[in-house]
N, CA, C and O atoms as CSV, one atom per row, in Angstrom:
chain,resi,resn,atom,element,x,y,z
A,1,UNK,N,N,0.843,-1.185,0.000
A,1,UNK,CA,C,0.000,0.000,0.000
A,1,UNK,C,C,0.880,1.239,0.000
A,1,UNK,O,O,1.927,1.220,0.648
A,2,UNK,N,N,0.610,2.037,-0.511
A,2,UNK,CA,C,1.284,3.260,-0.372
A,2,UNK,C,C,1.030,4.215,0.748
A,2,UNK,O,O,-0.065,4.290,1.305
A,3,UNK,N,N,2.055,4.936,1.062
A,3,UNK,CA,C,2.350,5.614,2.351
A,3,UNK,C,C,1.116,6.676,2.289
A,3,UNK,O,O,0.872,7.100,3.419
A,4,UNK,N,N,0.383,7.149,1.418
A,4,UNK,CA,C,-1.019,8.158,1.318
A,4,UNK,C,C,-1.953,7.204,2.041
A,4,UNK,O,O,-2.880,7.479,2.803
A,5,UNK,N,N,-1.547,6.130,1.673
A,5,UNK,CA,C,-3.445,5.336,2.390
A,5,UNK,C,C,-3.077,4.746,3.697
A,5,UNK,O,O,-3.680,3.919,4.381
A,6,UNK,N,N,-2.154,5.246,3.855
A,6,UNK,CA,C,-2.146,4.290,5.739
A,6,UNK,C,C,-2.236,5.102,7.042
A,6,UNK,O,O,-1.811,6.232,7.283
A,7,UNK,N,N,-2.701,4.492,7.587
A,7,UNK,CA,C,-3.042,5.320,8.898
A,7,UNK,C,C,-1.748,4.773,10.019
A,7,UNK,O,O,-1.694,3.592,10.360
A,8,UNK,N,N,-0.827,5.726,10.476
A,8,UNK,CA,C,0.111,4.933,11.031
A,8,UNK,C,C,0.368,5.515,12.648
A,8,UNK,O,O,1.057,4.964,13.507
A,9,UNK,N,N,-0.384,6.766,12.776
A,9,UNK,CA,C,-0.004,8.010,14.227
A,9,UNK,C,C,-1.035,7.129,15.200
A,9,UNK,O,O,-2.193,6.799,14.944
A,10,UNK,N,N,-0.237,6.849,16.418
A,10,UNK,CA,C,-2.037,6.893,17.205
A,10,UNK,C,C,-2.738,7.967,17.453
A,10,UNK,O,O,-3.759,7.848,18.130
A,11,UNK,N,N,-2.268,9.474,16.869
A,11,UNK,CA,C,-3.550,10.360,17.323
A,11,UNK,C,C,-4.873,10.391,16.415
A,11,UNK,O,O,-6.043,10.662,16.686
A,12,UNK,N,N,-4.114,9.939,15.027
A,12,UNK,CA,C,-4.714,9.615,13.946
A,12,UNK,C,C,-5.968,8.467,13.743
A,12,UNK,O,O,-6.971,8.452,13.028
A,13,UNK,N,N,-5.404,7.532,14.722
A,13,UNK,CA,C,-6.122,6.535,14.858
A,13,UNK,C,C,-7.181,6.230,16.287
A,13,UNK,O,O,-8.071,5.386,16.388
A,14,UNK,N,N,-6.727,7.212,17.272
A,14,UNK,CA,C,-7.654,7.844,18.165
A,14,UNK,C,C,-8.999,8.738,17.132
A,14,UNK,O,O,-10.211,8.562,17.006
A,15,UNK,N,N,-8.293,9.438,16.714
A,15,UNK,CA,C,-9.551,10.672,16.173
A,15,UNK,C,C,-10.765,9.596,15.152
A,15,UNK,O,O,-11.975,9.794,15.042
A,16,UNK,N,N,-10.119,8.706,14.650
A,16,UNK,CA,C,-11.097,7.775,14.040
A,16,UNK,C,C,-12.001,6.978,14.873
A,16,UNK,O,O,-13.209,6.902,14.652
A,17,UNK,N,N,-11.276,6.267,16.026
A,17,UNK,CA,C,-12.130,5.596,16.719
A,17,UNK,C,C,-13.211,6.323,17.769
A,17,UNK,O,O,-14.305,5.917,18.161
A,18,UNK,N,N,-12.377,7.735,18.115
A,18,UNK,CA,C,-13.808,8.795,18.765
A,18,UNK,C,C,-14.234,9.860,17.895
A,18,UNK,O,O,-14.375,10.997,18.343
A,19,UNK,N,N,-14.428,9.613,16.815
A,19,UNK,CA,C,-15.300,10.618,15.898
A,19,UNK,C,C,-16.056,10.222,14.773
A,19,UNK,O,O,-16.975,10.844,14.239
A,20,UNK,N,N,-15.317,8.524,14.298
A,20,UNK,CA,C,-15.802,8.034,13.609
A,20,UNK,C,C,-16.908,6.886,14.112
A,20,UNK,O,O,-17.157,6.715,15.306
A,21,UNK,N,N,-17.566,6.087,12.987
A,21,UNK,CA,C,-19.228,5.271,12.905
A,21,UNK,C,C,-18.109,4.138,13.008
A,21,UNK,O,O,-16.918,4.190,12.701
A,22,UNK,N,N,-18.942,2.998,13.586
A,22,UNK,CA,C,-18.166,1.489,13.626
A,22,UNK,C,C,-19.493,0.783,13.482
A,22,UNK,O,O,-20.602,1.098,13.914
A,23,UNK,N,N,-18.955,-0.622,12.509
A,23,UNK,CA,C,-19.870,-1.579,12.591
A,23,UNK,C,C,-19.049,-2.668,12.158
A,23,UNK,O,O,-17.912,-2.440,11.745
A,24,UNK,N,N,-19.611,-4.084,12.220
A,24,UNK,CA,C,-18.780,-5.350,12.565
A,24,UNK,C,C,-19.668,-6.537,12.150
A,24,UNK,O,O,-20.870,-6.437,11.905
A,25,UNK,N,N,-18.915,-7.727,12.096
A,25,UNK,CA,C,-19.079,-8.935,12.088
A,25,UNK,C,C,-18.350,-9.464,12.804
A,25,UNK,O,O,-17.550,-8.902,13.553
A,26,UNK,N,N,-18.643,-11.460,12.588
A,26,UNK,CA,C,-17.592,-11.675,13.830
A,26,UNK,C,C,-16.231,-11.685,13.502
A,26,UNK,O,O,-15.360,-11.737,14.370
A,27,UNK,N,N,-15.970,-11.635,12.180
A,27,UNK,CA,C,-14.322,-11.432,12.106
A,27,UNK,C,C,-13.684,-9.781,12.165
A,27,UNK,O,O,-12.499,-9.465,12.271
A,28,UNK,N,N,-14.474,-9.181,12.096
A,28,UNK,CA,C,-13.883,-7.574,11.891
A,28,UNK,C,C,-14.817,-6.703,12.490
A,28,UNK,O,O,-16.027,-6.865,12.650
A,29,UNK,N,N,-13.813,-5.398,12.915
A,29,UNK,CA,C,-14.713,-4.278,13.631
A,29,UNK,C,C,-14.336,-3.215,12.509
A,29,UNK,O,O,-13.207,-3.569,12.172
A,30,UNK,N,N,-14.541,-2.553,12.060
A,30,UNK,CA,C,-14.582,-1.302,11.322
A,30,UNK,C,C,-15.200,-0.642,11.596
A,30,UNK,O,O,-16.422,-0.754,11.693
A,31,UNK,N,N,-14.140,0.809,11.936
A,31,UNK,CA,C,-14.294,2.329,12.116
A,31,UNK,C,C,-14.582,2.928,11.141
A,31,UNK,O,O,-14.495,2.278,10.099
A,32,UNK,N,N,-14.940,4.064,11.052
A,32,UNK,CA,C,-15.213,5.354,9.327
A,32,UNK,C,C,-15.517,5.969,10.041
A,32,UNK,O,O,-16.396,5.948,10.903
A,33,UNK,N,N,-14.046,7.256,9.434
A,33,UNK,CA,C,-14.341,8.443,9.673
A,33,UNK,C,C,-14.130,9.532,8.112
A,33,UNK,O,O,-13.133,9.822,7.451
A,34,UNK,N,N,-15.515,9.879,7.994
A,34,UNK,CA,C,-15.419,10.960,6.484
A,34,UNK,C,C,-14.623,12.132,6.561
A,34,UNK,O,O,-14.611,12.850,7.561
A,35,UNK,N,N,-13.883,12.373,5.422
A,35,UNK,CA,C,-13.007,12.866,5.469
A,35,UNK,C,C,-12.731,13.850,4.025
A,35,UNK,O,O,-11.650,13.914,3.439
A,36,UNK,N,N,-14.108,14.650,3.595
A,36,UNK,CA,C,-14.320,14.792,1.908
A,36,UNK,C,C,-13.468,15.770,1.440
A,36,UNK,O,O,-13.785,16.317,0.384
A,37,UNK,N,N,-12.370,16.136,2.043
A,37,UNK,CA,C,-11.781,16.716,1.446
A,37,UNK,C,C,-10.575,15.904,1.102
A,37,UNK,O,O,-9.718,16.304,0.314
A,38,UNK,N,N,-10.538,14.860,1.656
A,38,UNK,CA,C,-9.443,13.796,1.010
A,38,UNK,C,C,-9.686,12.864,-0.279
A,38,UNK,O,O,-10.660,12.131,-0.448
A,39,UNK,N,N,-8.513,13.058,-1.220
A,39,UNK,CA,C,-9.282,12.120,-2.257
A,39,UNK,C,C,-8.769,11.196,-2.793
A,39,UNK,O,O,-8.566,11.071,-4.001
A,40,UNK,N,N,-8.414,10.187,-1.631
A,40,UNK,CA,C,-8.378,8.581,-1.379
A,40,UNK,C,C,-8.492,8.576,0.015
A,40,UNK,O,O,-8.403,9.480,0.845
A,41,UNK,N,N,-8.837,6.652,0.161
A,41,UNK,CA,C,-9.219,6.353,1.400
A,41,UNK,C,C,-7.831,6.089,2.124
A,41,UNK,O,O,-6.865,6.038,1.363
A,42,UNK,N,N,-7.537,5.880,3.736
A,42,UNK,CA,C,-6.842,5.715,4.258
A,42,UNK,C,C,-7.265,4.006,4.905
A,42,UNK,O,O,-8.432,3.616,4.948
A,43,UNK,N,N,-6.252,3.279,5.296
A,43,UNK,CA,C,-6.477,2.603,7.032
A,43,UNK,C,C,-5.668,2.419,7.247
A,43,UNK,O,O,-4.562,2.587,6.734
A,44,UNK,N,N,-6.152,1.883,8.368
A,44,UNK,CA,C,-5.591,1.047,9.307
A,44,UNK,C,C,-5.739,0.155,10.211
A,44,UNK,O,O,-6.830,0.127,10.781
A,45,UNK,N,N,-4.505,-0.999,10.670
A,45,UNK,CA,C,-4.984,-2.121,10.828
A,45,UNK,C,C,-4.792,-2.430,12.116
A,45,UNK,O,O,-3.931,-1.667,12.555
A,46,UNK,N,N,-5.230,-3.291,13.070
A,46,UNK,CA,C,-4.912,-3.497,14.367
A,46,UNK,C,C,-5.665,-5.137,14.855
A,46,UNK,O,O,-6.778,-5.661,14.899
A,47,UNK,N,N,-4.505,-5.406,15.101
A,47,UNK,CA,C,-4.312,-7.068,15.616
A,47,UNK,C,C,-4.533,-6.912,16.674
A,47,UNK,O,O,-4.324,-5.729,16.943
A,48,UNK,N,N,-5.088,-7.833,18.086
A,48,UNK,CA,C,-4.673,-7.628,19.754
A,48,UNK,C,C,-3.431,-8.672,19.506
A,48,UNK,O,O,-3.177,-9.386,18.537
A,49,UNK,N,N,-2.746,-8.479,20.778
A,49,UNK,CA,C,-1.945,-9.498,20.958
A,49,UNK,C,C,-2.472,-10.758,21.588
A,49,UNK,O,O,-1.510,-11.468,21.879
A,50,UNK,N,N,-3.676,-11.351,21.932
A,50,UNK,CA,C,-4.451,-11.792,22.496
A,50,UNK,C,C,-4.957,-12.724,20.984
A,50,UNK,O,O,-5.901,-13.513,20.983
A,51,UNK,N,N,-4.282,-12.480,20.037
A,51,UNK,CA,C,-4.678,-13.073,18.821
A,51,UNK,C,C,-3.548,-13.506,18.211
A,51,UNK,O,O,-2.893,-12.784,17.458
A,52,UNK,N,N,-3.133,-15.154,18.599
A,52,UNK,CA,C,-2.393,-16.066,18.140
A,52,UNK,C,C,-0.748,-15.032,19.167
A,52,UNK,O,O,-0.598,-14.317,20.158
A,53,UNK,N,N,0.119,-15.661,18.010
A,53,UNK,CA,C,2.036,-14.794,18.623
A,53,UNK,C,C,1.764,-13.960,17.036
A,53,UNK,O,O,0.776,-13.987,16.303
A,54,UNK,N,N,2.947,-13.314,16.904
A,54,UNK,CA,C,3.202,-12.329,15.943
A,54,UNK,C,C,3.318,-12.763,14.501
A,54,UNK,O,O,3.094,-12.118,13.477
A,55,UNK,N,N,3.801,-14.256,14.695
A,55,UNK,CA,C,3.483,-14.743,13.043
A,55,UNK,C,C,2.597,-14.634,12.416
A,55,UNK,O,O,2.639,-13.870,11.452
A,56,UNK,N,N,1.290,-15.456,12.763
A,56,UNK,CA,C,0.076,-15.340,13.118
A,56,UNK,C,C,-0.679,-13.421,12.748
A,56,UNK,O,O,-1.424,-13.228,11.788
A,57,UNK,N,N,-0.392,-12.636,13.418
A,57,UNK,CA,C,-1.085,-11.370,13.717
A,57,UNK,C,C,-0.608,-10.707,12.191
A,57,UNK,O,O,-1.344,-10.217,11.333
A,58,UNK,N,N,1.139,-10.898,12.167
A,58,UNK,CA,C,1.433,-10.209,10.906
A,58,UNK,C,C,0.973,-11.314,9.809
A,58,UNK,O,O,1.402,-10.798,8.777
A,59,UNK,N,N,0.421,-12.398,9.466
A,59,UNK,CA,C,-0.590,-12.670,8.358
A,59,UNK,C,C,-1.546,-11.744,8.653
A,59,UNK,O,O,-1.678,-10.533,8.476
A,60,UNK,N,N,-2.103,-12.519,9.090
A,60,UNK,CA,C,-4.055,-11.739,9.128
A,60,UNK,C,C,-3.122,-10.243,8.455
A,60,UNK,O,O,-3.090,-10.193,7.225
A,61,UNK,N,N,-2.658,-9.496,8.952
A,61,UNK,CA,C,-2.273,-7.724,8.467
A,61,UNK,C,C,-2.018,-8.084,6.851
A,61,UNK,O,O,-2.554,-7.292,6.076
A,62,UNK,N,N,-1.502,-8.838,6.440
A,62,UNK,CA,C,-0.523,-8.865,5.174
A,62,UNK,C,C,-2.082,-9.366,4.312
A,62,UNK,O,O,-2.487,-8.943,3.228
A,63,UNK,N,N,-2.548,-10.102,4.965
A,63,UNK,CA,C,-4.275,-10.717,3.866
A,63,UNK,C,C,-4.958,-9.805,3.762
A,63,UNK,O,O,-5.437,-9.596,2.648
A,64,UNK,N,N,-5.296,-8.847,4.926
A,64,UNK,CA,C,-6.241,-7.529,4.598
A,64,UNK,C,C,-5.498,-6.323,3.876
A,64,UNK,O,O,-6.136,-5.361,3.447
A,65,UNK,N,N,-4.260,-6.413,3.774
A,65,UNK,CA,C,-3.765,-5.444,2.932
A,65,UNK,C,C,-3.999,-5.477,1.966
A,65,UNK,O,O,-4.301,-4.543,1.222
A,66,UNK,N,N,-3.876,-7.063,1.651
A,66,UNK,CA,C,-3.708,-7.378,0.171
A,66,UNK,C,C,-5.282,-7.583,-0.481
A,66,UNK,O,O,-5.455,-7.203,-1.639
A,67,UNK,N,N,-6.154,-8.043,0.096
A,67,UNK,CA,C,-7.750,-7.558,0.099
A,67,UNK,C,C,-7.896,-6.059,-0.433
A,67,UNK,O,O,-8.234,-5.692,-1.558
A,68,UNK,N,N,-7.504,-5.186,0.836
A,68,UNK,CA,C,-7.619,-3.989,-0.082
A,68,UNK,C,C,-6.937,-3.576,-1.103
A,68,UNK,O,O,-7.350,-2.574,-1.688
A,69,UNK,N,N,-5.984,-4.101,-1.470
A,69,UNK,CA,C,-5.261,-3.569,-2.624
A,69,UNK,C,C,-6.003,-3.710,-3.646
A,69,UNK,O,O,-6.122,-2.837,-4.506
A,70,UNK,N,N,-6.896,-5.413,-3.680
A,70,UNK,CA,C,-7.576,-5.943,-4.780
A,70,UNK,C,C,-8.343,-4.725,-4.716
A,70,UNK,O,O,-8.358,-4.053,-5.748
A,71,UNK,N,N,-9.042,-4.262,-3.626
A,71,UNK,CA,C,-10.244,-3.376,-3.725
A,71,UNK,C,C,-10.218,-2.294,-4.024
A,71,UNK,O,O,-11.287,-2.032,-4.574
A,72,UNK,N,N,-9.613,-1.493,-3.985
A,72,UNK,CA,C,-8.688,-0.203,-3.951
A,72,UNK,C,C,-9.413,0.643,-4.862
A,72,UNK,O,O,-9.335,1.827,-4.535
A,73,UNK,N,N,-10.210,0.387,-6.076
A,73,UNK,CA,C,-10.735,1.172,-7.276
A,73,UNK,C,C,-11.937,1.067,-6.656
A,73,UNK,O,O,-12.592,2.055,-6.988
A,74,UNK,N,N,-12.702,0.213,-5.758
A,74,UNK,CA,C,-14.180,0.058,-5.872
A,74,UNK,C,C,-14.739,0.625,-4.314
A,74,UNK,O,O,-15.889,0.727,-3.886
A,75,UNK,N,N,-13.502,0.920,-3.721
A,75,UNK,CA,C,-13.678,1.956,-2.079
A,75,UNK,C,C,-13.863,3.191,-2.436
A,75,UNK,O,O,-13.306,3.914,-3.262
A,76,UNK,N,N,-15.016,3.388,-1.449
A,76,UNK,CA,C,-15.572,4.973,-1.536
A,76,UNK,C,C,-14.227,6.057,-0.895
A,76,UNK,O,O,-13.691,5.899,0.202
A,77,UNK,N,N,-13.897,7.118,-1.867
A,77,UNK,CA,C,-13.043,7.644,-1.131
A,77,UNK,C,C,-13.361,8.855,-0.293
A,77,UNK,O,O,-14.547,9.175,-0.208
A,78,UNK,N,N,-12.283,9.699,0.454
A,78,UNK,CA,C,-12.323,10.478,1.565
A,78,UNK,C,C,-13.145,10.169,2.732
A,78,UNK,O,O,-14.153,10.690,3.209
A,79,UNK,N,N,-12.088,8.710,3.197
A,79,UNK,CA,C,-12.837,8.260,4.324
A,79,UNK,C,C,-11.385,7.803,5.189
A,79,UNK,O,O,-10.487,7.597,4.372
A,80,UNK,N,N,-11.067,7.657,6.188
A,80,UNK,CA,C,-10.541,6.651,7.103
A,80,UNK,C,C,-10.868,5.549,7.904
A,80,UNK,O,O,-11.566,5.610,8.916
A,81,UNK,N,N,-10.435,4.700,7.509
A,81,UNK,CA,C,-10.916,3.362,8.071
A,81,UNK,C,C,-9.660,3.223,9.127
A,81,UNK,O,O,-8.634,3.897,9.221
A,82,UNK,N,N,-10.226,1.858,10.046
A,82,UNK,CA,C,-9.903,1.314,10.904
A,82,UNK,C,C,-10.433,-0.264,11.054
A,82,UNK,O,O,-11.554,-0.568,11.462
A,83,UNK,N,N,-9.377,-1.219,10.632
A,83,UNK,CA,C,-9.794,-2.392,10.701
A,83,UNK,C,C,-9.139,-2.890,12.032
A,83,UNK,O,O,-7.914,-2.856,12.145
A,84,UNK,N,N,-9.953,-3.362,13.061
A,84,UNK,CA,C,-9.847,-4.517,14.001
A,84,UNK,C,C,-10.108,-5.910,13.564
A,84,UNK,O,O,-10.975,-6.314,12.789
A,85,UNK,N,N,-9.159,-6.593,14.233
A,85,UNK,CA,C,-9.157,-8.210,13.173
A,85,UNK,C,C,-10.027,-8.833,14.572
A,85,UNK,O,O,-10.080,-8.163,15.604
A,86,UNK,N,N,-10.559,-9.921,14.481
A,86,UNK,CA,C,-11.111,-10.565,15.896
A,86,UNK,C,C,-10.493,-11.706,15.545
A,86,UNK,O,O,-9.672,-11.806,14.634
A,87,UNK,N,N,-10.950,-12.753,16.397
A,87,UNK,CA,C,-10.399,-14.313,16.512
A,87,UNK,C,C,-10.766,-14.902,15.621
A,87,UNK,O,O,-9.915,-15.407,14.889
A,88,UNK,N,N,-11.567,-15.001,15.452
A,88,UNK,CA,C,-12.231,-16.136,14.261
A,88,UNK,C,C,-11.048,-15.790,12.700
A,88,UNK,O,O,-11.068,-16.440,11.655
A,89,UNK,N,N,-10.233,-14.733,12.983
A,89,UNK,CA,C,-9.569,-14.462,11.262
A,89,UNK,C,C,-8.013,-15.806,11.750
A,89,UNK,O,O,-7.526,-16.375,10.773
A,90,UNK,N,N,-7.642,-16.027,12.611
A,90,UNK,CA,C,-6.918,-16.947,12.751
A,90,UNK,C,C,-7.013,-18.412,11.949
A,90,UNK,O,O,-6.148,-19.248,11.686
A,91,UNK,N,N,-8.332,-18.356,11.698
A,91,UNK,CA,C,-8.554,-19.713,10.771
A,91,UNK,C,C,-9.059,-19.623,9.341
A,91,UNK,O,O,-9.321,-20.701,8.808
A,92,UNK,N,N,-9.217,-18.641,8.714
A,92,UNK,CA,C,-9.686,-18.362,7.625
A,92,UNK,C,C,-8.723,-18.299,6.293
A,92,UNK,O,O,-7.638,-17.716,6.295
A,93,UNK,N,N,-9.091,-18.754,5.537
A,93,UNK,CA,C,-8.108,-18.994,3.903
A,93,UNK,C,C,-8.251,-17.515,3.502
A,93,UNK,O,O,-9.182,-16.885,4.005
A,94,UNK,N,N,-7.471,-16.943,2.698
A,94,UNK,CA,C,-7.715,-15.244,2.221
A,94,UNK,C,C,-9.110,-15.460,1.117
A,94,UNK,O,O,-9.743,-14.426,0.905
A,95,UNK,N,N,-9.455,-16.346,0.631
A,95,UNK,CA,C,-10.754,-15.728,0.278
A,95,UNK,C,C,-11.938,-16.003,1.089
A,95,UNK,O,O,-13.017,-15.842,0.520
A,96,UNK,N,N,-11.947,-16.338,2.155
A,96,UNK,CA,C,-12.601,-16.206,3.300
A,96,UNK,C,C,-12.462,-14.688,3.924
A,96,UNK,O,O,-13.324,-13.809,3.947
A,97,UNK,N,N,-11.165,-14.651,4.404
A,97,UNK,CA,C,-10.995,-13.229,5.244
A,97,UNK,C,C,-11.724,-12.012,3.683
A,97,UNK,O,O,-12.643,-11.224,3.903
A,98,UNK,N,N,-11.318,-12.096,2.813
A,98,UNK,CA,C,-11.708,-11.063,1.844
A,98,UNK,C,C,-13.658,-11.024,1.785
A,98,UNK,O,O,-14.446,-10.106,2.014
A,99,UNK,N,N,-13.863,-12.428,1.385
A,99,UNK,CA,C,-15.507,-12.435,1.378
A,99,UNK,C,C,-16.306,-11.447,2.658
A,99,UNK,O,O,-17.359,-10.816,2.574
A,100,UNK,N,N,-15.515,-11.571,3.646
A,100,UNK,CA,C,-15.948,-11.125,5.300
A,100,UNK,C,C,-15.504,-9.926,5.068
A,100,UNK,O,O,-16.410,-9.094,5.119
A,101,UNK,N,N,-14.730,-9.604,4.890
A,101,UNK,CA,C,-14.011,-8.133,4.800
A,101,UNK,C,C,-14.865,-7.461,4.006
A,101,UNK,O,O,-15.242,-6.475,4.639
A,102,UNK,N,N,-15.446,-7.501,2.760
A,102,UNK,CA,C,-16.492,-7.088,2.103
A,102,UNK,C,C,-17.571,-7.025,2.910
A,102,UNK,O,O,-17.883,-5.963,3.449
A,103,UNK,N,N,-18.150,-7.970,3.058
A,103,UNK,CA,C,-19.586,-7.910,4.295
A,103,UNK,C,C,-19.259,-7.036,4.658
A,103,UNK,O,O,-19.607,-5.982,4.126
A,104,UNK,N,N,-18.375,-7.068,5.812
A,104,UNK,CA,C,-18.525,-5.818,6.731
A,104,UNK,C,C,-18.187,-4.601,6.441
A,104,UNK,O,O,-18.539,-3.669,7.164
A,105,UNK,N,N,-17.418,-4.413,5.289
A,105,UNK,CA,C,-17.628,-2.926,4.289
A,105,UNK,C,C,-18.877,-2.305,4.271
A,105,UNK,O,O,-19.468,-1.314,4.701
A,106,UNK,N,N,-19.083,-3.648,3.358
A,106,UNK,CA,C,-20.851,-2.997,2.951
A,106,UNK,C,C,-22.212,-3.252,3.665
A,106,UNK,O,O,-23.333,-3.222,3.156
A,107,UNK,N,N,-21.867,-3.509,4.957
A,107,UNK,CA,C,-22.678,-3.520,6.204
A,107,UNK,C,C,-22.472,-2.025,6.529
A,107,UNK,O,O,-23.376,-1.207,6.704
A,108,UNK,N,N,-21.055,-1.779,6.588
A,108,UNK,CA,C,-20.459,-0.155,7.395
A,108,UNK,C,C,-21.194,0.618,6.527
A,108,UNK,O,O,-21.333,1.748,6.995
A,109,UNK,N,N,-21.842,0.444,5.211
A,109,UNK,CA,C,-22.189,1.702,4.433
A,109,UNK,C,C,-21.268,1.998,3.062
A,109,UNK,O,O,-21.787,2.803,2.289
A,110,UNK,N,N,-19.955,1.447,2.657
A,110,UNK,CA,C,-18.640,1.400,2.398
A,110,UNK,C,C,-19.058,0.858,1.286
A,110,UNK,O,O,-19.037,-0.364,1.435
A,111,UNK,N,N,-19.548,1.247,-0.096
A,111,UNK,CA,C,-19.634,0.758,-1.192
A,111,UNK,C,C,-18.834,-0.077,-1.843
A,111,UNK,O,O,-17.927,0.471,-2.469
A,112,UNK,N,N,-18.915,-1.710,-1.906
A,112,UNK,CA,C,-17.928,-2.782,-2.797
A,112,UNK,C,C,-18.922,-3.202,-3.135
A,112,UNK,O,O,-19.947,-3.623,-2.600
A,113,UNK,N,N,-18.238,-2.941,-4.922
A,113,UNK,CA,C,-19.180,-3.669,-5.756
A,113,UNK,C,C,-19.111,-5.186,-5.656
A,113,UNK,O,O,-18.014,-5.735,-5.556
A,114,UNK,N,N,-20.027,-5.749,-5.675
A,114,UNK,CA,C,-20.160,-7.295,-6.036
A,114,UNK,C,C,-19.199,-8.423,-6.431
A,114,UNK,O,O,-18.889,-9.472,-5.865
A,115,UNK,N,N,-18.795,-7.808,-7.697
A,115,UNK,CA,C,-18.006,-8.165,-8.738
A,115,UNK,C,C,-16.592,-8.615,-8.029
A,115,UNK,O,O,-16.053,-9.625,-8.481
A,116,UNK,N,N,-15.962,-7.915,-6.935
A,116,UNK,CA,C,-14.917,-7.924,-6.361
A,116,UNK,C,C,-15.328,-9.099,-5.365
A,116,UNK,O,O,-14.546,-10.048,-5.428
A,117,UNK,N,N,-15.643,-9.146,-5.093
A,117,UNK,CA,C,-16.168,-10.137,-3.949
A,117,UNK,C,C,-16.427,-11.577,-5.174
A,117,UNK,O,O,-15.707,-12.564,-5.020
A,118,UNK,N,N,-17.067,-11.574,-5.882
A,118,UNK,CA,C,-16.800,-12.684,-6.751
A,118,UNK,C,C,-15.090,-13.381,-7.378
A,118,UNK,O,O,-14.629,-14.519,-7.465
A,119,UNK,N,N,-14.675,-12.280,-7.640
A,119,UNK,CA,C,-13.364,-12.457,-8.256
A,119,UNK,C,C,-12.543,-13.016,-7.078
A,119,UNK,O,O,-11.552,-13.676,-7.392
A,120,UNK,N,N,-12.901,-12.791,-5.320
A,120,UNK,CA,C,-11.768,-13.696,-4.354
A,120,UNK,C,C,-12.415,-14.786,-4.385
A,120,UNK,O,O,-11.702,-15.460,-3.642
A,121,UNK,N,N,-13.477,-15.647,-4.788
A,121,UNK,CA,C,-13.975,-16.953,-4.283
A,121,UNK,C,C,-12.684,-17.663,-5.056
A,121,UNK,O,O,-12.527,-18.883,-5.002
């Protein structure tokens, strides 16, 4: 991902989680915070340590990156996200974590077209 779309400060990632909307499934929590004068989306990602050791935590990070990368044209922009991974992503194949990762996009409001979500099965 390129250094424009990542969310990397914790004040940055404070101001999202108390200003921004959250909604979830059981593998992911996602934050949004609008941001229309920006024109691309940002995130960022956050593992607990309470989820697997670090091998483990840095997958799950490296599958949702790469999820969004696929997605990258079909995300609504001037927004900041915030992905929380939960437990259940410890067992999931990447077109599992991606199928879920969509859901809960477009649960959050977060426009992914269809089409993308077909292309990870």
């Amino acid at each position: 991902m390129k250094k424009r779309n990542r969310i990397k400060k914790n004040d940055e990632f404070q101001a999202v989680f108390q200003n921004g909307k959250s909604s979830a499934n059981r593998q992911f929590v996602v934050y949004q915070l609008e941001k229309k004068q920006q024109p691309y989306f940002r995130i960022g990602l956050s593992v607990s340590k309470k989820i697997g050791n670090a091998v483990m935590r840095n997958r799950i990070k490296r599958m949702v990156r790469q999820a969004f990368l696929e997605l990258k044209d079909e995300i609504d922009v001037g927004k900041d996200l915030v992905i929380i991974a939960r437990k259940p992503c410890t067992d999931m194949t990447y077109e599992e974590l991606k199928k879920s990762l969509v859901h809960v996009l477009n649960r959050s409001g977060i426009k992914v077209t269809k089409g993308s979500a077909a292309k990870g099965k």
